[in-house]
KOLMARPA-45310 format. One record per residue (C-alpha): residue number from 1; residue in three letters; x, y, z. Coordinates in nm, 3 decimals, padded with zeros to 5 digits. Each point is the difference from the previous one (the first is absolute). Layout:
<filos>
<num->NUM&residu->ALA&u->X&v->Y&w->Z>
...
</filos>
This chain:
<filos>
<num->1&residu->UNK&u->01.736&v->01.913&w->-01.081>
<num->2&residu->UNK&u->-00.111&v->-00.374&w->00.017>
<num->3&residu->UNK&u->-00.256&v->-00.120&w->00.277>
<num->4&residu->UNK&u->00.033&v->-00.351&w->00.024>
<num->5&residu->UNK&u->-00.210&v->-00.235&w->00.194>
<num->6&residu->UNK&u->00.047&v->-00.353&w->-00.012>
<num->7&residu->UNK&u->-00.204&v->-00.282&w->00.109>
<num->8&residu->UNK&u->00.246&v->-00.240&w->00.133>
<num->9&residu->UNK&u->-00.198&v->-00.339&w->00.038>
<num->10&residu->UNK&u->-00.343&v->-00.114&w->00.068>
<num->11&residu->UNK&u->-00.151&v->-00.013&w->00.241>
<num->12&residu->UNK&u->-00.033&v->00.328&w->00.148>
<num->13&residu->UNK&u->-00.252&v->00.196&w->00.183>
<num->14&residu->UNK&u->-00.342&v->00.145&w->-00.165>
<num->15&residu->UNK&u->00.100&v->-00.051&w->-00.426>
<num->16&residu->UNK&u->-00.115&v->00.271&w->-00.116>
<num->17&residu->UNK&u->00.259&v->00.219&w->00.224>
<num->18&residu->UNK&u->00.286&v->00.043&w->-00.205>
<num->19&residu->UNK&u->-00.284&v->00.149&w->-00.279>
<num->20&residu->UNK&u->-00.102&v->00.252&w->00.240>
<num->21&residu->UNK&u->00.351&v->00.123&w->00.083>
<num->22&residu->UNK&u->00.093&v->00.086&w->-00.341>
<num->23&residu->UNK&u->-00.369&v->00.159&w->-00.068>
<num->24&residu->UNK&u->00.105&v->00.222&w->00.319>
<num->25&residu->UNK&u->00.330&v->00.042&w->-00.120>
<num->26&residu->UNK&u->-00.069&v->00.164&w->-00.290>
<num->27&residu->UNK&u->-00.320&v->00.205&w->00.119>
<num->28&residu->UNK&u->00.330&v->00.111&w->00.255>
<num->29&residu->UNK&u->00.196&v->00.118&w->-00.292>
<num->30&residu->UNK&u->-00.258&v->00.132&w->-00.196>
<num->31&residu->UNK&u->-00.102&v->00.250&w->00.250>
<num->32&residu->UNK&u->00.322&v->00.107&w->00.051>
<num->33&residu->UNK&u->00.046&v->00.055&w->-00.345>
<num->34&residu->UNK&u->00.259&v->-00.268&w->-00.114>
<num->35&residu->UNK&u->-00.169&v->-00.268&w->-00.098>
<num->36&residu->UNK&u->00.145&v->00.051&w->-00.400>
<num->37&residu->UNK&u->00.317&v->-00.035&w->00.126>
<num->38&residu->UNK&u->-00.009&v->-00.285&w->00.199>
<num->39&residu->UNK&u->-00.025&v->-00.412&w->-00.118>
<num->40&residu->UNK&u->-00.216&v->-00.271&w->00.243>
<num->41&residu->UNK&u->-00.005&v->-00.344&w->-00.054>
<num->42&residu->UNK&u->-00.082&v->-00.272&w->00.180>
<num->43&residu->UNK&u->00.095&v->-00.359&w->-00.003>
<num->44&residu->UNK&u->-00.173&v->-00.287&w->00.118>
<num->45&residu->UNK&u->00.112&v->-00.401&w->-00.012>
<num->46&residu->UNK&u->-00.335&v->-00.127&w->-00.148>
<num->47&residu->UNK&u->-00.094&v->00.035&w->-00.353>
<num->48&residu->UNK&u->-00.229&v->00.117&w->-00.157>
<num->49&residu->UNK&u->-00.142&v->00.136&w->00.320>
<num->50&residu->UNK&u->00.008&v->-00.054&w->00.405>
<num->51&residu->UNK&u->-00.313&v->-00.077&w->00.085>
<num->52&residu->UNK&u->-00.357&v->00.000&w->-00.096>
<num->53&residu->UNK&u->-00.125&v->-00.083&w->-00.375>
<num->54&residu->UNK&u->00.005&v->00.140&w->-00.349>
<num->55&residu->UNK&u->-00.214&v->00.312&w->00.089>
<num->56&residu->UNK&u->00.225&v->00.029&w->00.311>
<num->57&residu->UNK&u->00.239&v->00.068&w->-00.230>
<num->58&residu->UNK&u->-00.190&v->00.194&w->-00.255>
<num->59&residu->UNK&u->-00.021&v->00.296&w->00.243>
<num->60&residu->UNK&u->00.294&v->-00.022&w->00.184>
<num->61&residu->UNK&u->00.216&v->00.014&w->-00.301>
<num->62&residu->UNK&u->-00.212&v->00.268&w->-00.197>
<num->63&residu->UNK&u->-00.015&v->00.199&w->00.311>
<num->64&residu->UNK&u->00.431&v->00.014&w->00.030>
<num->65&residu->UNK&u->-00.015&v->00.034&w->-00.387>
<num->66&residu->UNK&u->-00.188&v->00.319&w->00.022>
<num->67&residu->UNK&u->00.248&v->00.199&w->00.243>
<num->68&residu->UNK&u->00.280&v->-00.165&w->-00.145>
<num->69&residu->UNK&u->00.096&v->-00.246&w->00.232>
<num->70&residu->UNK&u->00.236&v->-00.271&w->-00.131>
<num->71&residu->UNK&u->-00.049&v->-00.396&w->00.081>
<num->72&residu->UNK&u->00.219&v->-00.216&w->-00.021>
<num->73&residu->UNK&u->-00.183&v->-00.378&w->00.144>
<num->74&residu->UNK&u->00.202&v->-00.351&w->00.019>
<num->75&residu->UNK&u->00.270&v->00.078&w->00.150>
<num->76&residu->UNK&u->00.144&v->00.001&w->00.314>
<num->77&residu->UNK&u->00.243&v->00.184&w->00.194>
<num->78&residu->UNK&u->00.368&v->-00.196&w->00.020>
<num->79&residu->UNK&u->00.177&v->00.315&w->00.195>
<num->80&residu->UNK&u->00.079&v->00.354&w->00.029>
<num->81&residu->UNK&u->00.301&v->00.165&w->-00.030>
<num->82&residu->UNK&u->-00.013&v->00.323&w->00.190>
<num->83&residu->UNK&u->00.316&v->00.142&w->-00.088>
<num->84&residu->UNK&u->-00.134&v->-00.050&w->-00.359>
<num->85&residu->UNK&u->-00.350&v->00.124&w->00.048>
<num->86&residu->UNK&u->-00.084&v->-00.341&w->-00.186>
<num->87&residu->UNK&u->-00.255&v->-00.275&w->00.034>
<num->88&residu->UNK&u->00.096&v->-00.353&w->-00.154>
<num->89&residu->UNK&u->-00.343&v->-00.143&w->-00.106>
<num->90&residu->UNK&u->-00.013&v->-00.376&w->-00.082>
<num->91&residu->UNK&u->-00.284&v->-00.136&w->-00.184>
<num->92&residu->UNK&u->-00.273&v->-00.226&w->00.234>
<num->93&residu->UNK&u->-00.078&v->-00.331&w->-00.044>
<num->94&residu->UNK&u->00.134&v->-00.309&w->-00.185>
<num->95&residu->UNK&u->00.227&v->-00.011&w->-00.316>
<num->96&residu->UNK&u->00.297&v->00.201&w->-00.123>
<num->97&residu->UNK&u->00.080&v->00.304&w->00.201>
<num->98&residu->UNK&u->-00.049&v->00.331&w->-00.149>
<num->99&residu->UNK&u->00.169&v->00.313&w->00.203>
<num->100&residu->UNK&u->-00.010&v->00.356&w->00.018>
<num->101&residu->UNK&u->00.182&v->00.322&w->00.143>
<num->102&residu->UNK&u->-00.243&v->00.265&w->00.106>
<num->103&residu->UNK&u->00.173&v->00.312&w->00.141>
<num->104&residu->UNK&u->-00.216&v->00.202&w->00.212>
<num->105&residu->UNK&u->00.039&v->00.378&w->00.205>
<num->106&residu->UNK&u->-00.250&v->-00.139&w->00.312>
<num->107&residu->UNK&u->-00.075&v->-00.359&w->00.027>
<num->108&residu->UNK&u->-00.336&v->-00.141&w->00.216>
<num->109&residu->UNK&u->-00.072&v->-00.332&w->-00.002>
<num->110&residu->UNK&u->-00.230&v->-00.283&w->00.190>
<num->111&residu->UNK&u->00.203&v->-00.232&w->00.257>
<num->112&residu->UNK&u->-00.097&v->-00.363&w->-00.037>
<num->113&residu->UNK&u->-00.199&v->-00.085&w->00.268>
<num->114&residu->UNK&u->00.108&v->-00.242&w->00.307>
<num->115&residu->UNK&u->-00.181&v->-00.096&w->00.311>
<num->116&residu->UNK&u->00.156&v->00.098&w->00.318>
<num->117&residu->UNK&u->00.204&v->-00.209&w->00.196>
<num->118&residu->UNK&u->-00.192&v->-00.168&w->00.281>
<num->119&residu->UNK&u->-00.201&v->-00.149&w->-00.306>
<num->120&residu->UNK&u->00.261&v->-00.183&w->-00.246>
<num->121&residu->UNK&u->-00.018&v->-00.304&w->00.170>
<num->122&residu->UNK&u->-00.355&v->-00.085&w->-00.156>
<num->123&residu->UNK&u->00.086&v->00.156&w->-00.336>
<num->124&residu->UNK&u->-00.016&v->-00.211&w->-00.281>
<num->125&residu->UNK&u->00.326&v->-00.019&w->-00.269>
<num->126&residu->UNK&u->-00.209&v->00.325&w->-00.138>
<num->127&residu->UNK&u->00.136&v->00.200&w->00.308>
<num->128&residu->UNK&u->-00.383&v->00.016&w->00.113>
<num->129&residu->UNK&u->-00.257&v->-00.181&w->00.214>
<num->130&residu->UNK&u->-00.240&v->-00.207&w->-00.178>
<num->131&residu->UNK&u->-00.363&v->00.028&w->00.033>
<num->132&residu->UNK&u->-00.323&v->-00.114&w->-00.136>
<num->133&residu->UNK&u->-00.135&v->00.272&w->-00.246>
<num->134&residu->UNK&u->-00.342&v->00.022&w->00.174>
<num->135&residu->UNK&u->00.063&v->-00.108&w->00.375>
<num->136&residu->UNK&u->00.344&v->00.112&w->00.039>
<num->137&residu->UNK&u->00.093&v->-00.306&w->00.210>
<num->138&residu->UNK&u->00.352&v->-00.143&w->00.025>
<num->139&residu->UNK&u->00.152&v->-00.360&w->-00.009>
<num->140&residu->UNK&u->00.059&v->00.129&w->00.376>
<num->141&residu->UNK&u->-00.253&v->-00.057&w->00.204>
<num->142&residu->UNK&u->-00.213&v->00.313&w->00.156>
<num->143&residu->UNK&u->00.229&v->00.215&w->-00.224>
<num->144&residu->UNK&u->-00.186&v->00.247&w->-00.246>
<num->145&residu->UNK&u->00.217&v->00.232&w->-00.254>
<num->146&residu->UNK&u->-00.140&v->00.297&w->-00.179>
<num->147&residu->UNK&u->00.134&v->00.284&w->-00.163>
<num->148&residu->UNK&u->00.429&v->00.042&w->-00.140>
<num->149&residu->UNK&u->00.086&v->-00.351&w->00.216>
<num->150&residu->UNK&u->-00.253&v->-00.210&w->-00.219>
<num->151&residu->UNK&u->00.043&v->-00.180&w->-00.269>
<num->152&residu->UNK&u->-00.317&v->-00.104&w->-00.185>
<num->153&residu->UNK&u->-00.055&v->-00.130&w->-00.318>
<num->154&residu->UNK&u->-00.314&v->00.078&w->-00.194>
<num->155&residu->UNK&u->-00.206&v->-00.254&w->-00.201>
<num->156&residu->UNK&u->00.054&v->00.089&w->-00.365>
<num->157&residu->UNK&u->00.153&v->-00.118&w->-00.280>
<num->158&residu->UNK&u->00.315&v->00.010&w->00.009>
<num->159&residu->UNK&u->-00.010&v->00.029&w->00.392>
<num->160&residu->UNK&u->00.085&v->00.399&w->00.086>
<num->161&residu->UNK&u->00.108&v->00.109&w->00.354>
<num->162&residu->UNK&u->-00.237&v->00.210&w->00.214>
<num->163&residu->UNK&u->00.101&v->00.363&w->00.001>
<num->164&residu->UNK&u->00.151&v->00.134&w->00.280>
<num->165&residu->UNK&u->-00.196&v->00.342&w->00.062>
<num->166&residu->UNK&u->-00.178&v->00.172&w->00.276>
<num->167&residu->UNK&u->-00.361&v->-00.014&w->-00.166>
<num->168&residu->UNK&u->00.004&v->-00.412&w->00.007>
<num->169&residu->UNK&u->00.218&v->00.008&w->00.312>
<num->170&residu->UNK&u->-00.328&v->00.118&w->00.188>
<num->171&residu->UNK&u->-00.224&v->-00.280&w->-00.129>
<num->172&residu->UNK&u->00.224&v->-00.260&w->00.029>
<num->173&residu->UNK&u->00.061&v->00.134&w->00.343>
<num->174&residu->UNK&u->-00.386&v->-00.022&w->00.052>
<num->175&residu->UNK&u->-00.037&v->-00.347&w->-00.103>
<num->176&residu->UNK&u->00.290&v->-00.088&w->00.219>
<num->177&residu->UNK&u->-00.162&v->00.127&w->00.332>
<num->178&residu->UNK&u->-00.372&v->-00.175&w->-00.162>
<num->179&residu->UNK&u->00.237&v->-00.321&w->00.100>
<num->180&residu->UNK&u->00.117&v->00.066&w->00.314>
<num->181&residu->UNK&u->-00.328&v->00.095&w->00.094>
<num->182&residu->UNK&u->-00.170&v->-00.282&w->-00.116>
<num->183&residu->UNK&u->00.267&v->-00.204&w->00.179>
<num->184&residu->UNK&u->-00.001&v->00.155&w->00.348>
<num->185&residu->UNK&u->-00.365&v->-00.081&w->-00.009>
<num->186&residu->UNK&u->00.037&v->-00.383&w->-00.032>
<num->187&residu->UNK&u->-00.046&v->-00.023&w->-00.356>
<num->188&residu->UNK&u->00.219&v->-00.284&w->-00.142>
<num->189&residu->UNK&u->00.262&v->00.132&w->-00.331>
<num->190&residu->UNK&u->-00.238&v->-00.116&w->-00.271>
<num->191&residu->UNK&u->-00.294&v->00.178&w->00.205>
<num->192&residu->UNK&u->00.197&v->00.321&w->-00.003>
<num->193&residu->UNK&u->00.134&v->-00.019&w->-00.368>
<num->194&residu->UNK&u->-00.387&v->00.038&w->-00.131>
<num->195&residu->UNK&u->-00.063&v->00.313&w->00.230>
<num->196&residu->UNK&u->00.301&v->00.142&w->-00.204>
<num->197&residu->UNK&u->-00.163&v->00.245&w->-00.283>
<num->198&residu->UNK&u->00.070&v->-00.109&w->-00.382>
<num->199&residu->UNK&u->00.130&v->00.216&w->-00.219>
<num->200&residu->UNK&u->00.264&v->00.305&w->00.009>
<num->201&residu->UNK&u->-00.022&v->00.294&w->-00.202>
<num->202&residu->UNK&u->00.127&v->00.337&w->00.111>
<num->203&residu->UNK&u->00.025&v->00.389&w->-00.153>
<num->204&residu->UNK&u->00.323&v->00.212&w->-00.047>
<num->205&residu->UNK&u->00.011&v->00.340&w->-00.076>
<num->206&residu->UNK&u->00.376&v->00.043&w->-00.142>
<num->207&residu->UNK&u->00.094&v->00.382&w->-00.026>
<num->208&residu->UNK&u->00.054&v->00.135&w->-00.380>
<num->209&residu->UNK&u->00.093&v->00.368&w->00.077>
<num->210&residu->UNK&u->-00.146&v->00.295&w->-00.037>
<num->211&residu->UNK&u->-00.269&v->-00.086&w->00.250>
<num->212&residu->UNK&u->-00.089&v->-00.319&w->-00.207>
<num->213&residu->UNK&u->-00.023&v->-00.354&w->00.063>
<num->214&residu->UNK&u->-00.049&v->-00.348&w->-00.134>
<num->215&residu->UNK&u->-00.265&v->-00.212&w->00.098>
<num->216&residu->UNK&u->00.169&v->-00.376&w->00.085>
<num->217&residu->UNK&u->-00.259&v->-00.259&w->00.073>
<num->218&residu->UNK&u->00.134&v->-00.335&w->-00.013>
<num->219&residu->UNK&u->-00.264&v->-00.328&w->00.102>
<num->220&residu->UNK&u->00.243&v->-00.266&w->00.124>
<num->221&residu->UNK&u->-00.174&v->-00.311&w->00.094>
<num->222&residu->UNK&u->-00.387&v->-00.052&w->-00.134>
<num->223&residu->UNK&u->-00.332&v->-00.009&w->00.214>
<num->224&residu->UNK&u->-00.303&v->00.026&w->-00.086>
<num->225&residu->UNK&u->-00.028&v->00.292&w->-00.205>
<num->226&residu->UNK&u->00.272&v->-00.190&w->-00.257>
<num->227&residu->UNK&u->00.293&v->-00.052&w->-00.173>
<num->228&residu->UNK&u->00.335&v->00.176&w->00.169>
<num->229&residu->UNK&u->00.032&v->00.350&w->-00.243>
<num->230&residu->UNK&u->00.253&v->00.326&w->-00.027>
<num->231&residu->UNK&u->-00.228&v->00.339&w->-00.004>
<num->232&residu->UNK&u->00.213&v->00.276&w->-00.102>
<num->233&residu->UNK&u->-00.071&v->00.362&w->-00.123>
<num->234&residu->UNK&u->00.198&v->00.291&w->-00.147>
<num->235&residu->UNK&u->00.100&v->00.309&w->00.212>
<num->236&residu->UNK&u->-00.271&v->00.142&w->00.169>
<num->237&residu->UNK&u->-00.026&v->00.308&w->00.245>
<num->238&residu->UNK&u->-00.283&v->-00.196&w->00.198>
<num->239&residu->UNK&u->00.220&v->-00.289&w->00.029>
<num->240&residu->UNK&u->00.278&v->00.210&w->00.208>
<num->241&residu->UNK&u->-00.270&v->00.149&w->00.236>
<num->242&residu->UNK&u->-00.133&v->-00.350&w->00.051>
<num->243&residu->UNK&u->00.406&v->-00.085&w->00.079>
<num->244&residu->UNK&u->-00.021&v->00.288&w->00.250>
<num->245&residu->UNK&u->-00.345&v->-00.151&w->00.183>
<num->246&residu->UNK&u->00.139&v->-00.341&w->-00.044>
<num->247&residu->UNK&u->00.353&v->00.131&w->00.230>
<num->248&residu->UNK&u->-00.238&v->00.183&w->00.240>
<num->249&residu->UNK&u->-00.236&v->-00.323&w->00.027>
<num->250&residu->UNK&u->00.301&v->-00.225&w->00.031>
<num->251&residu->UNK&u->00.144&v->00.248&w->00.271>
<num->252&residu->UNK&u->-00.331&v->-00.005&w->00.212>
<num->253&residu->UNK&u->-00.038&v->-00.349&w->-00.052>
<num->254&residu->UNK&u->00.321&v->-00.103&w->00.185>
<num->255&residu->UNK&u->00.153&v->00.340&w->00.204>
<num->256&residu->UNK&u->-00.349&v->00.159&w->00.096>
<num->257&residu->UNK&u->-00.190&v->00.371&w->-00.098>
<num->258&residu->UNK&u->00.290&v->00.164&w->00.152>
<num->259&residu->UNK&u->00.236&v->-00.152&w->-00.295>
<num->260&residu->UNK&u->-00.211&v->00.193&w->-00.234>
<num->261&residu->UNK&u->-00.051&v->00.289&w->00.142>
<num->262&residu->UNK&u->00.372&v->00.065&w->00.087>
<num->263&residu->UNK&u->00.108&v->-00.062&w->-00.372>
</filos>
């Protein structure tokens, strides 16, 4: 049997996601004793990896290498034929076309993502709403965007554009109401803009299996401290319990103690 899951473009929510998947998938298959007989890959359109830096890479790769996980980066999906059990992948980015058939038993895959309808009229040709990286502000006036409607672009060389996942949507949601704020209390835009925090770093916890996880700590924009940076560790069983606080922190942060407590 062949597990497929296929990354179909960029961006999508939280990168690491499709990683964790096939780490479940095949603690899933293990336990049930059929791992051996079963092939997972996964494809995703960016080469030689989606996100992060060399030591991003480093683990993420070793760690699929180790349970046998097959990767298969650059390329893009072009279709599926479902009557085939087929996936037509097309290589990503500029020059000659290479493509691929990959015929799969289950298919899962990420859905490009789209704002929802009330807000295409301020997207950008990107299909998003642009923002400022660290205020979130708008060309519209008194309109902030944070989270999978933005579009930022971070300053680095060549330009990269922000990630859309939940750890950074909560900061840039911060520094979005440190504007509004600041506004509603007389302050004029340039006033407001210095009350917005510098810097944006965040911590992931991405599942590995088997009650494991990999620490993700990406540093986005620099402050004070330095330098933007990528932490990132190899499977740890401290990193999944801090996953499991970080959910229940998250949960209480936004829903309440009963959210906790009922889960």
């Amino acid at each position: 049997e062949t597990i497929v899951f296929a990354t179909s473009r960029a961006p999508y929510k939280c990168p690491p996601a499709p990683f964790e998947y096939v780490f479940l998938i095949d603690e899933m298959l293990t336990n049930k004793g059929i791992r051996d007989s079963c092939r997972i890959v996964l494809t995703t359109p960016k080469k030689p990896f989606p996100f992060g830096n060399d030591r991003t890479k480093e683990v993420f790769v070793s760690t699929m290498e180790k349970k046998n996980i097959e990767f298969i980066p650059g390329f893009q999906v072009a279709g599926v034929r479902g009557d085939d059990k087929a996936v037509d992948l097309e290589s990503f980015g500029p020059g000659d076309k290479e493509t691929r058939e990959l015929k799969y038993d289950v298919l899962v895959g990420t859905w490009p993502q789209l704002p929802v309808a009330p807000f295409r009229p301020l997207c950008n040709d990107k299909g998003y709403v642009a923002a400022d990286v660290r205020t979130m502000e708008t060309k519209f006036e008194g309109v902030f965007a944070v989270g999978d409607v933005s579009w930022m672009m971070l300053p680095s060389t060549p330009p990269k554009p922000h990630p859309k996942a939940g750890g950074f949507a909560i900061p840039c949601a911060e520094n979005a109401c440190a504007m509004i704020e600041a506004l509603i209390g007389g302050d004029s835009l340039e006033e407001a803009r210095k009350k917005v925090p510098e810097g944006r770093k965040a911590v992931c916890y991405a599942e590995s299996g088997f009650e494991t996880g990999i620490v993700v700590g990406p540093k986005l924009l620099p402050d004070s401290d330095g330098p933007p940076g990528f932490l990132c560790e190899h499977p740890t069983e401290e990193a999944y319990h801090n996953k499991s606080k970080w959910i229940a922190d998250i949960k209480e942060r936004f829903f309440g103690a009963a959210a906790v407590s009922n889960t």
